[in-house]
C-alpha positions as CSV (number, residue, x, y, z in Angstrom):
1,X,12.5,-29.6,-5.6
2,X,12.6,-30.7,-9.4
3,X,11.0,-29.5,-12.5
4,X,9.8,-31.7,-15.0
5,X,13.0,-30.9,-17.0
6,X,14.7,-32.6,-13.4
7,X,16.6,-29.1,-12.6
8,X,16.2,-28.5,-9.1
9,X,15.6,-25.3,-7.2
10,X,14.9,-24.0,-3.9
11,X,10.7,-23.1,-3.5
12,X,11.3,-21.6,-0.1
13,X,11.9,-18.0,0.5
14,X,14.5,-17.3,3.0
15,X,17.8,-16.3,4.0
16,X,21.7,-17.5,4.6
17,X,22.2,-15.6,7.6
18,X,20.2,-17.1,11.0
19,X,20.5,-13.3,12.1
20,X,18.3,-12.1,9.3
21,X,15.9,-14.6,10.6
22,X,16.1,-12.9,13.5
23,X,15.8,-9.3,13.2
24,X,12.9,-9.5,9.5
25,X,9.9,-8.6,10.1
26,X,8.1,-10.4,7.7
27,X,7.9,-14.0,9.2
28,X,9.7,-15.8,6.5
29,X,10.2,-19.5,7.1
30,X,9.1,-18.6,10.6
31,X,6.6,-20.7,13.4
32,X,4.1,-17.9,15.0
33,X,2.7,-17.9,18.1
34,X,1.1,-17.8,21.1
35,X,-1.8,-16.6,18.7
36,X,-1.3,-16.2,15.0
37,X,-3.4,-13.5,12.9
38,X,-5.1,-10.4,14.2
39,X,-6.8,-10.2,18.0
40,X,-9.0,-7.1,17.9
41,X,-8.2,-4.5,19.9
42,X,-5.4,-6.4,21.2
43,X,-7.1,-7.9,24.3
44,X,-9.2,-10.7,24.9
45,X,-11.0,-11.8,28.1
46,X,-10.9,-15.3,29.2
47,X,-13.2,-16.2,32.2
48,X,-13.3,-13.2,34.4
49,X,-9.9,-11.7,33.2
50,X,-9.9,-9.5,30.5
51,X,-5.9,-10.0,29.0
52,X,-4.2,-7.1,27.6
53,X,-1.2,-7.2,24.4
54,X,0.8,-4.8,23.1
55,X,-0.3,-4.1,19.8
56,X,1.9,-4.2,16.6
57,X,-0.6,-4.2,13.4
58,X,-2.7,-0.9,13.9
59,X,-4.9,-1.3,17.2
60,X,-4.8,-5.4,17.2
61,X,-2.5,-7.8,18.2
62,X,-0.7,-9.1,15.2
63,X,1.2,-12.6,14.8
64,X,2.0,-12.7,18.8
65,X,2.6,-9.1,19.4
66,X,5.8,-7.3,18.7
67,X,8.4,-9.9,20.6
68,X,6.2,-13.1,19.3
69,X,7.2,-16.4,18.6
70,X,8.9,-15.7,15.6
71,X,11.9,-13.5,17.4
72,X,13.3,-16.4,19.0
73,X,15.9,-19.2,17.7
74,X,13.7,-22.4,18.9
75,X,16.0,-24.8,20.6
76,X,17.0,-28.1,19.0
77,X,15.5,-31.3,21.2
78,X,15.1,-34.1,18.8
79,X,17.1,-34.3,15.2
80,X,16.6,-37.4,13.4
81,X,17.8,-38.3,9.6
82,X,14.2,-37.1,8.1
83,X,13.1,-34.6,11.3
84,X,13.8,-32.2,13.2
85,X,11.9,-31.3,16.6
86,X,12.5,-27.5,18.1
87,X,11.2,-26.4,21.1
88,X,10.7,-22.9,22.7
89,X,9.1,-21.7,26.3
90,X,7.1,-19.0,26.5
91,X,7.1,-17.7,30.5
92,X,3.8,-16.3,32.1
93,X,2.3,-13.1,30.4
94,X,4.9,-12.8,27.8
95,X,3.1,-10.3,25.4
96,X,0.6,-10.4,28.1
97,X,-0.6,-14.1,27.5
98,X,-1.2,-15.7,30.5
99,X,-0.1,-19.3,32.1
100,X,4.0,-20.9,30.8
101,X,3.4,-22.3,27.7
102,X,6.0,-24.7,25.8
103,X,5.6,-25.3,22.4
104,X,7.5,-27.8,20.3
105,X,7.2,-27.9,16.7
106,X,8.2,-31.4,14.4
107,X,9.3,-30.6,10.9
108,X,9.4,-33.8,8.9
109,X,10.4,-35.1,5.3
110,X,8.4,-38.2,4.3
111,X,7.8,-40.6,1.1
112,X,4.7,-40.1,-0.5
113,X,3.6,-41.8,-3.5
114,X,4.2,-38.9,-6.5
115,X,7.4,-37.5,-4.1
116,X,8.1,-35.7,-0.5
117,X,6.1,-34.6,1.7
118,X,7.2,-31.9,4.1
119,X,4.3,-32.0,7.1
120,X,4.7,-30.0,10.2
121,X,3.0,-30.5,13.8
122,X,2.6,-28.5,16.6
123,X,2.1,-29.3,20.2
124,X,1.9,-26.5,23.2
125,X,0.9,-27.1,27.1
126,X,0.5,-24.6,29.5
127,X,0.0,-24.1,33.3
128,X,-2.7,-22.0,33.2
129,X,-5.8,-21.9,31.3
130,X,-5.0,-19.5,27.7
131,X,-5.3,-19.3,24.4
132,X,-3.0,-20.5,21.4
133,X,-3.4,-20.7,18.0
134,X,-0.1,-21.9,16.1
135,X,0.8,-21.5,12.3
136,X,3.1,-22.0,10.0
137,X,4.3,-19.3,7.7
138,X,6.8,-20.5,4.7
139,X,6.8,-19.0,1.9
140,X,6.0,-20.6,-1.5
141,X,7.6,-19.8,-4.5
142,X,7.5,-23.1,-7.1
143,X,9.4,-21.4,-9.6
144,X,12.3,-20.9,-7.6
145,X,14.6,-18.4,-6.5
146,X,15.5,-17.0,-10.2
147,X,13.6,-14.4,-12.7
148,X,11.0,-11.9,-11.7
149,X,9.6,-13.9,-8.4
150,X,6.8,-11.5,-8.5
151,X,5.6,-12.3,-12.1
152,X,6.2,-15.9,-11.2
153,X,4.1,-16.0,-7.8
154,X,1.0,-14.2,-9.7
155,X,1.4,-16.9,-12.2
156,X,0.6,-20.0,-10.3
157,X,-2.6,-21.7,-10.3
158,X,-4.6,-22.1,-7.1
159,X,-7.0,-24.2,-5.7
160,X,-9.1,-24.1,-2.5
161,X,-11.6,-26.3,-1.1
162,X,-13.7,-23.3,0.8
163,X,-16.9,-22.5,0.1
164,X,-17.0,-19.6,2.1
165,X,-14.3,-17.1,4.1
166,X,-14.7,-15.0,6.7
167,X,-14.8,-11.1,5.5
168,X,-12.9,-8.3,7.5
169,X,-13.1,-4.8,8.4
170,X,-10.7,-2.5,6.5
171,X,-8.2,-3.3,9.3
172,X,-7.9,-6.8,9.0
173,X,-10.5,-8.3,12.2
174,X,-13.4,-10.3,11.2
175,X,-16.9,-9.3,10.8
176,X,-18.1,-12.0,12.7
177,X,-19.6,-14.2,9.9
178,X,-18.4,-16.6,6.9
179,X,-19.7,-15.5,3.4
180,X,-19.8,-17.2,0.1
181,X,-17.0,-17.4,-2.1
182,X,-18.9,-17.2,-4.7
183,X,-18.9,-13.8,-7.2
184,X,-15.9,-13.1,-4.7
185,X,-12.2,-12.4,-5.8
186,X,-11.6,-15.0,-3.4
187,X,-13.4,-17.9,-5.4
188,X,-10.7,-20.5,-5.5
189,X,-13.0,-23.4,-6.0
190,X,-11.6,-24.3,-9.2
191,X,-8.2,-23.2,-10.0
192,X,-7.0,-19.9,-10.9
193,X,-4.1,-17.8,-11.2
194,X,-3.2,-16.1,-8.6
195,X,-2.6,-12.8,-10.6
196,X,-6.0,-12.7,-11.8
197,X,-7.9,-11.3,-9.5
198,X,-5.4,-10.3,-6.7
199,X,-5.6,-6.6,-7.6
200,X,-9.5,-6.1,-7.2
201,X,-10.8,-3.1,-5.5
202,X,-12.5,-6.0,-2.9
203,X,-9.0,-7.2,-2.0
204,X,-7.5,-4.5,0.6
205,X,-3.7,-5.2,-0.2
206,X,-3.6,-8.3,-2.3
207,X,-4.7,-12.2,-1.0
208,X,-4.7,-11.7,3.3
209,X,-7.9,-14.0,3.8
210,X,-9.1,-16.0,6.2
211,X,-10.8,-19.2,4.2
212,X,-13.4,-22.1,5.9
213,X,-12.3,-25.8,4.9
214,X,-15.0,-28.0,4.1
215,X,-15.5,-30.2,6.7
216,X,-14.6,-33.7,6.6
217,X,-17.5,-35.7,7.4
218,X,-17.4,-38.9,10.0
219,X,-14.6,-36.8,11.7
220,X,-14.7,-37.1,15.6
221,X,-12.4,-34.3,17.4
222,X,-10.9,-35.0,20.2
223,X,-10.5,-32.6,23.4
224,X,-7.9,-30.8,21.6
225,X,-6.0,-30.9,18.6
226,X,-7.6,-30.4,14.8
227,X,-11.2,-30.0,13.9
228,X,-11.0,-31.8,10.6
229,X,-9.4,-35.5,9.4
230,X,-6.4,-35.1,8.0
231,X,-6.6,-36.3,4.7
232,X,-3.5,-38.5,4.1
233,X,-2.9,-42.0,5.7
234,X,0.4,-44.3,6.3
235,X,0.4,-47.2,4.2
236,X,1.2,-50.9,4.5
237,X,4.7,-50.1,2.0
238,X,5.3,-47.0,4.4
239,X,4.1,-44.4,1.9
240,X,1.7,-41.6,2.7
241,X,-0.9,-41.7,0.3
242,X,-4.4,-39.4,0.3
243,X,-7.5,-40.5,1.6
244,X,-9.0,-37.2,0.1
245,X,-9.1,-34.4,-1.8
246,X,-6.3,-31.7,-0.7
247,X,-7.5,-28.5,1.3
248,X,-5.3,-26.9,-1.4
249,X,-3.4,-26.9,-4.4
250,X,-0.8,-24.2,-6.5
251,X,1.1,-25.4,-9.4
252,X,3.4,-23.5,-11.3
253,X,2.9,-23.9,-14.9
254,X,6.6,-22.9,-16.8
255,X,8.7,-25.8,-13.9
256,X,5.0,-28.2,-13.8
257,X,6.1,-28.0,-9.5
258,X,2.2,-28.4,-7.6
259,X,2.3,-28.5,-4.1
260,X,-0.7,-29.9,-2.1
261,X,-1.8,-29.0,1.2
262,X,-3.4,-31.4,3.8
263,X,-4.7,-30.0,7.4
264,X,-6.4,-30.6,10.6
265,X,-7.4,-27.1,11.2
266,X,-10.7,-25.5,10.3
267,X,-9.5,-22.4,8.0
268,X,-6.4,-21.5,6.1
269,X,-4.9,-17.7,5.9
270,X,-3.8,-17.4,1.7
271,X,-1.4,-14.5,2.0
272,X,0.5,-13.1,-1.3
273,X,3.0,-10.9,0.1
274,X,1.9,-7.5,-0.3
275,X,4.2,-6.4,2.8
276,X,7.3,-8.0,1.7
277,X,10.2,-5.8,-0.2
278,X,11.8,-4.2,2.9
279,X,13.7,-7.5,4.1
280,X,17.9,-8.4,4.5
281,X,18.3,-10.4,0.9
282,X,17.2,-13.2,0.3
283,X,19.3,-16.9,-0.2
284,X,21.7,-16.4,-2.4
285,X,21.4,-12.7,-2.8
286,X,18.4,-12.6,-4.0
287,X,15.9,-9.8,-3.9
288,X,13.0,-10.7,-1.6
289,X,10.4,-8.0,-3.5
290,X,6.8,-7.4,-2.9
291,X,4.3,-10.7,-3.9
292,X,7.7,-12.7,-4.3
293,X,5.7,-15.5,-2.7
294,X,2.5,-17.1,-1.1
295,X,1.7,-18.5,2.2
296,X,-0.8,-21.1,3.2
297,X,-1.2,-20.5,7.1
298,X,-3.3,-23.5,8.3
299,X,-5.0,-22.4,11.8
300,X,-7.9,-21.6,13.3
301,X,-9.9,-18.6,12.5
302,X,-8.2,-14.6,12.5
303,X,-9.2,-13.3,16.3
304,X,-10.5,-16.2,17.6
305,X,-10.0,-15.4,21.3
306,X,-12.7,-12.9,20.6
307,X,-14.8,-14.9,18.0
308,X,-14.5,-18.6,18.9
């Protein structure tokens, strides 16, 4: 991606090697599945059947359990010059989820007015009734792969349109209600750096919050997919241009790189990094340290087999 100055650079953490992929345990650059975030106590019940997973993130189930989606090279079914589609089937009660589930996932480069815009869409069926929750998990970093990534990923400017997030227990699971952003650390209303506030004594290990999109009124949802409009719209010159305000926004201040962030889903999980630092290296040799980058997980809300 450029910089104002026109020097490009890569705003992706990740690696050379597909077998670092592979065996990290960090999610870099990685799909996540069946269920991303935290299910408490690692079990759910759906209709009479209580479901039990193995749990890999204290006593809940983390990210898909401990073989989740994120283990596995997806297999290539569609490649076209500006997408790619990957596919990956995930047999009856594998971590204990029930029914076959196959999930595909389309990564796409499209014109947009000001640029590219990278959007990403998941589809799953199964053959049983279950749950699924689907997320993305690529790491940002605008000012590139160079300097002190984690001085540079405290240094950009965030914006959020949530008026309220969902607080947790000290071990990550929801309370069970949304609160007000306001007075919080987690006040991203108006943009702030991220480095501001990310080491208050309210914040357990840095930015790992679930946060409540507005809604987006006159929206109809259908029987399944998104709960919210999407925001940007195909135009008559083939563009994408808005038709709103973006769920979020981080710009970098020394490159002038801003992403913006469009979703369907009803929350987003901001996540800073605080577990990252004991990875392979990174592209090009490079370091991956602790906060080296930020994550906007678009999804529905942490343990919601639970907490629908």
């Amino acid at each position: 991606v450029p910089a104002r100055d026109g020097r490009p650079d890569d705003v992706l953490l990740g690696f050379d090697k597909l077998e670092a992929y592979e065996k990290h345990g960090t999610y870099i650059g990685c799909a996540i599945g069946r269920v991303c975030s935290r299910i408490a106590g690692a079990s759910f019940r759906l209709g009479d059947q209580t479901y039990s997973l193995p749990a890999n993130n204290g006593a809940a189930c983390h990210h898909g359990g401990p073989e989740g989606f994120n283990r596995y090279t997806w297999e290539t079914v569609d490649l076209q010059r500006r997408s790619v589609t990957l596919r990956h089937v995930s047999p009856d009660l594998d971590q204990g989820f029930p029914g076959q589930l196959t999930a595909e996932v389309e990564y796409s480069l499209l014109p947009v007015a000001e640029g590219t815009a990278l959007t990403i869409r998941f589809r799953a069926e199964c053959n049983k009734p279950t749950v699924v929750n689907l997320t993305n998990h690529l790491y940002l970093n605008l000012a590139g792969h160079r300097g002190s990534m984690r001085e540079t990923m405290c240094s950009h400017r965030v914006t959020i349109a949530a008026d309220t997030f969902a607080p947790t227990d000290e071990t990550g699971i929801p309370l069970g209600r949304l609160d007000s952003v306001e007075g919080t650390p987690v006040d991203f209303r108006s943009p702030a750096a991220i480095g501001d506030r990310i080491d208050d004594d309210r914040l357990a290990a840095g930015y790992d919050t679930n946060m409540a999109l507005r809604e987006t009124p006159g929206f109809v949802p259908k029987s399944r997919g998104g709960t919210r409009a999407l925001g940007i719209e195909l135009g008559s010159d083939g563009r994408w241009t808005r038709s709103r305000a973006p769920d979020a926004i981080a710009e970098e201040p020394t490159t002038g790189r801003r992403v913006e962030m469009f979703t369907m889903e009803p929350a987003v999980h901001f996540y800073t990094g605080d577990y990252l630092g004991n990875d392979p290296k990174g592209k090009g040799g490079v370091d991956i340290v602790k906060r080296a980058g930020f994550c906007f997980e678009t999804q529905h809300f942490t343990d919601s087999p639970n907490q629908p």
